[in-house]
Backbone bond lengths (Angstrom), bond angles and torsions (degrees), N, CA, C in turn:
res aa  C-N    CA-C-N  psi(-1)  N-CA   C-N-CA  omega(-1)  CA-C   N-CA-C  phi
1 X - - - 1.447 - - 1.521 111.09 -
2 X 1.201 132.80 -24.58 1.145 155.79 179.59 1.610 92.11 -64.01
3 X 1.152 116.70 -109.26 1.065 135.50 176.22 1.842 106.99 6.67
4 X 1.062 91.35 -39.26 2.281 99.71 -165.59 1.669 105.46 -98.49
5 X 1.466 82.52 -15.34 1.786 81.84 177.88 1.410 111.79 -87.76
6 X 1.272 149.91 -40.01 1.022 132.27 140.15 1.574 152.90 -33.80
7 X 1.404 111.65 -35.48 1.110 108.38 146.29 1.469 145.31 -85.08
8 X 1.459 94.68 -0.16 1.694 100.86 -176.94 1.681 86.45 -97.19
9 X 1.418 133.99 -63.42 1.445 115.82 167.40 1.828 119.93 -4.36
10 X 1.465 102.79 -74.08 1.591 117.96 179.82 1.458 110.61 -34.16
11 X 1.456 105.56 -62.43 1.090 120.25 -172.61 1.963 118.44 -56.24
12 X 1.675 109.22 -42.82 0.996 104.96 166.03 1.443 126.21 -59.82
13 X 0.993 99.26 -57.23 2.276 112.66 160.93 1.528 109.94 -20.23
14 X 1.195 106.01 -77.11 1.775 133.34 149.08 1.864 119.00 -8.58
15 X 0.907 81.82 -57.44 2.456 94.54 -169.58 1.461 66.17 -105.20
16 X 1.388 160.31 -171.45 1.267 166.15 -119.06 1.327 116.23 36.93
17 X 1.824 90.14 -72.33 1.318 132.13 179.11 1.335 126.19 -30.33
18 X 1.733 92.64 -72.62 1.293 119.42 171.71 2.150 114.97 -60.12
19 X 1.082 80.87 -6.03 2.253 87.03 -154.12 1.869 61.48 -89.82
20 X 1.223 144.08 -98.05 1.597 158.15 -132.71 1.775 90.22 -51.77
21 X 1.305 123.39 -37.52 1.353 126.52 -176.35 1.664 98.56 -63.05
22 X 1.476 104.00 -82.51 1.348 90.30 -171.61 1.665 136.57 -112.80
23 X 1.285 93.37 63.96 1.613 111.17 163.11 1.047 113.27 -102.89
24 X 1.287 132.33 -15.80 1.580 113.77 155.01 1.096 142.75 -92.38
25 X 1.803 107.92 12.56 1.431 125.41 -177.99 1.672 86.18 -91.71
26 X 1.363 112.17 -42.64 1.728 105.08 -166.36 1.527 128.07 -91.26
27 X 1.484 96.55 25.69 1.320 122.75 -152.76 1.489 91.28 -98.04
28 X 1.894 107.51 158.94 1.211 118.27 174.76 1.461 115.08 -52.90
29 X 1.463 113.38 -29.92 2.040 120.39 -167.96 1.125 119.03 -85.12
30 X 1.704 105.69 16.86 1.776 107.22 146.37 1.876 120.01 -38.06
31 X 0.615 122.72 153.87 1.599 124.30 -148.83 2.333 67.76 -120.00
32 X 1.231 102.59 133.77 1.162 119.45 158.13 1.400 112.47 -112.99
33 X 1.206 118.41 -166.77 1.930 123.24 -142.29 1.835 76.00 -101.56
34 X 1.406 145.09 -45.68 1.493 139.31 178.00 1.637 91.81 -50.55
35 X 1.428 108.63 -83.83 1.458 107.01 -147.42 1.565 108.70 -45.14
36 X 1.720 116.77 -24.90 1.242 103.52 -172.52 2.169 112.54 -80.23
37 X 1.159 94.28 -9.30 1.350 89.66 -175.88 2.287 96.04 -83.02
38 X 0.821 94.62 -51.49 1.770 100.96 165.99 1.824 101.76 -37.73
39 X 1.149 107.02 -48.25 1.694 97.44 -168.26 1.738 121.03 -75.12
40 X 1.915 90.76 -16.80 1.442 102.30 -171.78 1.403 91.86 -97.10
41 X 1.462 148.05 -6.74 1.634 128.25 -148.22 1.967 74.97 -112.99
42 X 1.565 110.22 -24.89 1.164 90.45 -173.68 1.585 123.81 -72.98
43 X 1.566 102.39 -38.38 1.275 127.04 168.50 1.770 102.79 -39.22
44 X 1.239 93.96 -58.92 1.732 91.80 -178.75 1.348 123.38 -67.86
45 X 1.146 119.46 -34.45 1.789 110.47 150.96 1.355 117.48 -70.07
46 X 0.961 151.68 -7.41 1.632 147.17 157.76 1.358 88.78 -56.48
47 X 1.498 121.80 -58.33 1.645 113.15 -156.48 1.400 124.26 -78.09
48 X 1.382 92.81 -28.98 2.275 111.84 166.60 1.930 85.23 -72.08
49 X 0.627 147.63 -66.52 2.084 140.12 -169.60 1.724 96.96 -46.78
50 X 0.986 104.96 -40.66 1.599 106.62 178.23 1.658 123.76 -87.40
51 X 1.105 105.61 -43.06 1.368 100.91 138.96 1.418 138.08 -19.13
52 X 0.964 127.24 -82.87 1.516 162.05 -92.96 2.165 82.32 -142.88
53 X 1.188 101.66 -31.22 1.594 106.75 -179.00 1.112 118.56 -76.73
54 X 1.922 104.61 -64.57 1.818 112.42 154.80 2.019 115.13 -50.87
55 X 1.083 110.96 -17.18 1.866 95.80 168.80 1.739 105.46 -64.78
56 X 1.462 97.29 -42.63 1.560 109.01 -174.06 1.443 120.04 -54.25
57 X 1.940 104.25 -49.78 1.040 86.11 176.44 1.525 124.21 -99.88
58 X 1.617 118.51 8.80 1.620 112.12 155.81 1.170 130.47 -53.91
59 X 1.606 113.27 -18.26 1.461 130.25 -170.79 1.625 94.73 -85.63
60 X 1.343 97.38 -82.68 1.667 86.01 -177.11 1.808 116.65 -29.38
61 X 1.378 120.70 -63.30 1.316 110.06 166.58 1.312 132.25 -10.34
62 X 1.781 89.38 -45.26 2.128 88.09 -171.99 1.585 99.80 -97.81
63 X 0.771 119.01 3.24 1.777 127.44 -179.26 1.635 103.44 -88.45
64 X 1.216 100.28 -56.49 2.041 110.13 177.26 1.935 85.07 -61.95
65 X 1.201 145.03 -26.78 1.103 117.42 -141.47 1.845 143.01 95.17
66 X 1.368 92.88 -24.30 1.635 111.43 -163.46 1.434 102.24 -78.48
67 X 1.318 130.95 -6.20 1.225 114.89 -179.19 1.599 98.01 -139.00
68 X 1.574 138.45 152.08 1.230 143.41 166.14 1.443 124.50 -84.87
69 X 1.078 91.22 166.03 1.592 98.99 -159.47 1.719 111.04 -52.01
70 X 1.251 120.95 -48.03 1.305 150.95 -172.69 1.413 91.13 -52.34
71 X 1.150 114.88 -77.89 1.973 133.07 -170.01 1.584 101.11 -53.24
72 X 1.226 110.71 -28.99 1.203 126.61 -169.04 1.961 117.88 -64.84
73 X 1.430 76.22 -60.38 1.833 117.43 175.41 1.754 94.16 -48.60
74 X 1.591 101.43 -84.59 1.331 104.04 176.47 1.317 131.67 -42.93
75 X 0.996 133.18 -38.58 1.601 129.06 175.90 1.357 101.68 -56.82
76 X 1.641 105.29 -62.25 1.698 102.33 -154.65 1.515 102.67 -47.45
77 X 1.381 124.13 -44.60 1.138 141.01 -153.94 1.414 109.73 -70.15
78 X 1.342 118.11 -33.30 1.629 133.41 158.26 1.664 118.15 -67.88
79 X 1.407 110.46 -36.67 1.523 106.59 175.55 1.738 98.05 -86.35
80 X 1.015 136.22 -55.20 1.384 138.48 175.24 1.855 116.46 -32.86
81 X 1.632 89.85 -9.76 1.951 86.70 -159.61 1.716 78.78 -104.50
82 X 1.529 116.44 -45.03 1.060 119.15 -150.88 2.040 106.15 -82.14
83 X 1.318 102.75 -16.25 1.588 117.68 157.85 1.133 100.88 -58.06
84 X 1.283 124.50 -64.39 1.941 135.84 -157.49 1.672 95.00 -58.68
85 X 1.590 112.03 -36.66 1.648 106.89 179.63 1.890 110.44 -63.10
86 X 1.270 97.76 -44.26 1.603 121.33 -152.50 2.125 81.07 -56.73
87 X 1.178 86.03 -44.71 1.698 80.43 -156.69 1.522 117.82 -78.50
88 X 1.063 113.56 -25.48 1.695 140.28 163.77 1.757 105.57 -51.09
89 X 1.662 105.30 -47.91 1.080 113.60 165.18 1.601 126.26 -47.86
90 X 1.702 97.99 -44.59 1.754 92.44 -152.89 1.700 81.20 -93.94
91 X 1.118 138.57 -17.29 1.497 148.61 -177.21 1.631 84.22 -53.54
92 X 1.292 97.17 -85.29 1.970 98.81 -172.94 1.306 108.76 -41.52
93 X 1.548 146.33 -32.32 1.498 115.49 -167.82 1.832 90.42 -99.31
94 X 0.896 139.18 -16.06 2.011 119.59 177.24 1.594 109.40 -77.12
95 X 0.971 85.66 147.29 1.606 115.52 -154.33 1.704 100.70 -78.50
96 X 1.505 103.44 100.14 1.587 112.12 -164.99 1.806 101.27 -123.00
97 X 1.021 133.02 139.78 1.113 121.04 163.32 1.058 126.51 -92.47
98 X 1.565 116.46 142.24 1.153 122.29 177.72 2.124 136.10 -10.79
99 X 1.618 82.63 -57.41 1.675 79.13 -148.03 2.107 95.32 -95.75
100 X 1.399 94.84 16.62 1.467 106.31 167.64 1.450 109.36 -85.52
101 X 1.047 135.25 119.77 1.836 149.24 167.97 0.821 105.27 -108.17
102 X 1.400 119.53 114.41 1.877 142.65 173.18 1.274 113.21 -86.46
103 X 1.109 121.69 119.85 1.981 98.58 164.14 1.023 109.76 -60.62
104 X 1.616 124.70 155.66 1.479 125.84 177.48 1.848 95.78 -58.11
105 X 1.169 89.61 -178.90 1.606 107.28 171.04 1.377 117.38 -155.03
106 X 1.421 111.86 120.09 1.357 125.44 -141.81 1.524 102.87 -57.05
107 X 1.262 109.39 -175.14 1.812 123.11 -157.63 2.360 78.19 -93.77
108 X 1.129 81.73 -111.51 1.336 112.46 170.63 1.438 112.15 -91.81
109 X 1.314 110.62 110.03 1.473 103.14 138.26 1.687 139.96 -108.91
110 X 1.616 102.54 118.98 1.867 102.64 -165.14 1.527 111.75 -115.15
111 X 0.872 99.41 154.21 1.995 109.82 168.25 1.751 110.60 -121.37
112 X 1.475 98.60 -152.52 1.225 90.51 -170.81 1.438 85.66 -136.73
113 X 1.555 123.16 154.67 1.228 118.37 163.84 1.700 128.00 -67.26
114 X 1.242 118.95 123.30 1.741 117.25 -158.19 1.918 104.33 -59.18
115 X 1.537 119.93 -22.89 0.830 125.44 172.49 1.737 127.65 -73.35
116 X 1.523 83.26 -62.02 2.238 81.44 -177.34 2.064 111.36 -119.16
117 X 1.972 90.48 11.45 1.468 83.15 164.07 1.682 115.70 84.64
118 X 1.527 108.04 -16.21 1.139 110.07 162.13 1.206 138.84 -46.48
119 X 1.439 144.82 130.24 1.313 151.49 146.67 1.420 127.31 -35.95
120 X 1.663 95.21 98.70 1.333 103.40 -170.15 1.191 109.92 -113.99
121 X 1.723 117.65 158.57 1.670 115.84 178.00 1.282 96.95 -80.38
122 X 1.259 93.99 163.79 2.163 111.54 173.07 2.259 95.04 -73.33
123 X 1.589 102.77 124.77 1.576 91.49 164.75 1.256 94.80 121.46
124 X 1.872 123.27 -44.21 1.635 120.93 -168.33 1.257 90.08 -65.05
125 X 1.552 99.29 150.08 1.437 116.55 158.62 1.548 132.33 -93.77
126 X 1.880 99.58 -21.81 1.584 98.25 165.37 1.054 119.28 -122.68
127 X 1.282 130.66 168.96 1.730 110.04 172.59 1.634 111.90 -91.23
128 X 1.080 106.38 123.77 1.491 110.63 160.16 1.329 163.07 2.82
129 X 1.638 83.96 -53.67 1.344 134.88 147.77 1.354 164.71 -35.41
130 X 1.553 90.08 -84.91 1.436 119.37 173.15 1.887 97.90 -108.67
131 X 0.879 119.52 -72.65 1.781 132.72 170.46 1.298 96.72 140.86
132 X 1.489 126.88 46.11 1.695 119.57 -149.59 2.249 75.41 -108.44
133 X 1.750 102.40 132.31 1.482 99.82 -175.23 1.834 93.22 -87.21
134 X 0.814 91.63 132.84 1.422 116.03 176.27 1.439 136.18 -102.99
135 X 0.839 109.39 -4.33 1.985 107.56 136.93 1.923 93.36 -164.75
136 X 1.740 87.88 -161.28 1.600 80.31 165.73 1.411 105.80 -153.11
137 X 1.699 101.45 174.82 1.489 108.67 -178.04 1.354 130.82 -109.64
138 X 1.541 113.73 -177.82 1.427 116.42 176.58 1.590 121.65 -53.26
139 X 1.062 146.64 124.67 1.630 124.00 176.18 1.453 100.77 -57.27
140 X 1.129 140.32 -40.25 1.478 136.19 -140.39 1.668 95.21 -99.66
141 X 1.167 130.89 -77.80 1.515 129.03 172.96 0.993 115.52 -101.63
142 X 1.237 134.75 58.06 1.617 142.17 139.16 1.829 116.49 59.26
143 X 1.384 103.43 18.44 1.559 97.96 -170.47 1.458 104.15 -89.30
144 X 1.547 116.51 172.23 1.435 112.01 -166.73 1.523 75.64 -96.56
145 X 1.687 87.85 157.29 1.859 118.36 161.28 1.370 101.26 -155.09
146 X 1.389 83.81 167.46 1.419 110.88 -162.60 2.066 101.61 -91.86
147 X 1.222 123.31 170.82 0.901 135.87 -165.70 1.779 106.72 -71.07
148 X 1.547 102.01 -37.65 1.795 110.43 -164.48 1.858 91.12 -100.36
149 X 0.888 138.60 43.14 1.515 130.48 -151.23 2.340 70.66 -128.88
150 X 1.168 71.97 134.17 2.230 81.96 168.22 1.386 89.02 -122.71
151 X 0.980 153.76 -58.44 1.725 137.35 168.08 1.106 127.21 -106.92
152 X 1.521 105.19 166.23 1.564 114.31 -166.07 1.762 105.64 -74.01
153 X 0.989 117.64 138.72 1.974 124.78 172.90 1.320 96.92 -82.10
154 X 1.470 133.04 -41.46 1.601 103.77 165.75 1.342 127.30 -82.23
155 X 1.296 121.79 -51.78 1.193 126.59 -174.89 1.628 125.51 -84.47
156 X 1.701 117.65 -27.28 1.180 108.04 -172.09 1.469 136.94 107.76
157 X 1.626 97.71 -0.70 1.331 89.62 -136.39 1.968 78.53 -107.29
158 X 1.284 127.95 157.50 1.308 127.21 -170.87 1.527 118.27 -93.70
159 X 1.565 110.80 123.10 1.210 104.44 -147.45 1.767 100.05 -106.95
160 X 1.700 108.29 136.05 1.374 99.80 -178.16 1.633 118.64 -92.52
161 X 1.420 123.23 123.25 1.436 143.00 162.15 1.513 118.13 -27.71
């Protein structure tokens, strides 16, 4: 009895072994030709979030001072190009049809705050910065307008001077 118990042991160890190896090759979480475009559009927004983080913190850099204008210039201008790739990227893999033509839609658009010169996105209403309010909005749906604007462009609604 001895003798059979050892090798049938092995053997169970053995078909175990082999069963933990390959059940996940024959498994439903084969990656098909969808999920892999899902894994790459995600990948590519991880890298536009990261992106988009180092712009943030080159800015602060030149705000603390720690970096010059020049070094400054150049980076953004290297992450700004390499965003414009990131997004071109995730543009080509979502599922657009053909005979639809989008206008592009810009990367960034920034200004500067009229007060301390700061780098501002297109849309904020304050600066960052300083707290200087920087334009204003609709009361009724919250859109920005401009100072000479008598009604709202989304909503309609008549705006008092």
């Amino acid at each position: 009895m001895d003798t059979l118990t050892a090798p049938l042991l092995l053997f169970i160890i053995f078909t175990g072994t082999i069963y933990y190896v390959l059940v996940p090759f024959l498994s439903e979480g084969i990656l098909v030709v969808d999920e892999a475009i899902d894994m790459r559009t995600t990948a590519l927004e991880l890298r536009k979030m990261n992106i988009y983080k180092q712009i943030r913190e080159i800015e602060f850099e030149r705000e603390m001072g720690l970096t010059n204008q020049e070094d400054f210039e150049r980076s953004r201008e290297d992450l700004v190009t390499e965003a414009a790739d990131v997004l071109r990227d995730i543009e080509g893999l979502s599922p657009t049809s053909p005979d639809s033509e989008e206008p592009p839609v810009p990367l960034l658009v920034t200004s500067n705050c009229p007060s301390c010169q700061t780098l501002i996105e297109h849309g904020t209403r304050f600066c960052t910065h300083c707290g200087t309010q920087l334009g204003s909005s609709c009361p009724q749906c919250g859109v920005a307008t401009s100072s000479d604007d008598r009604f709202c462009t989304n909503c309609g609604r008549g705006l008092l001077n």
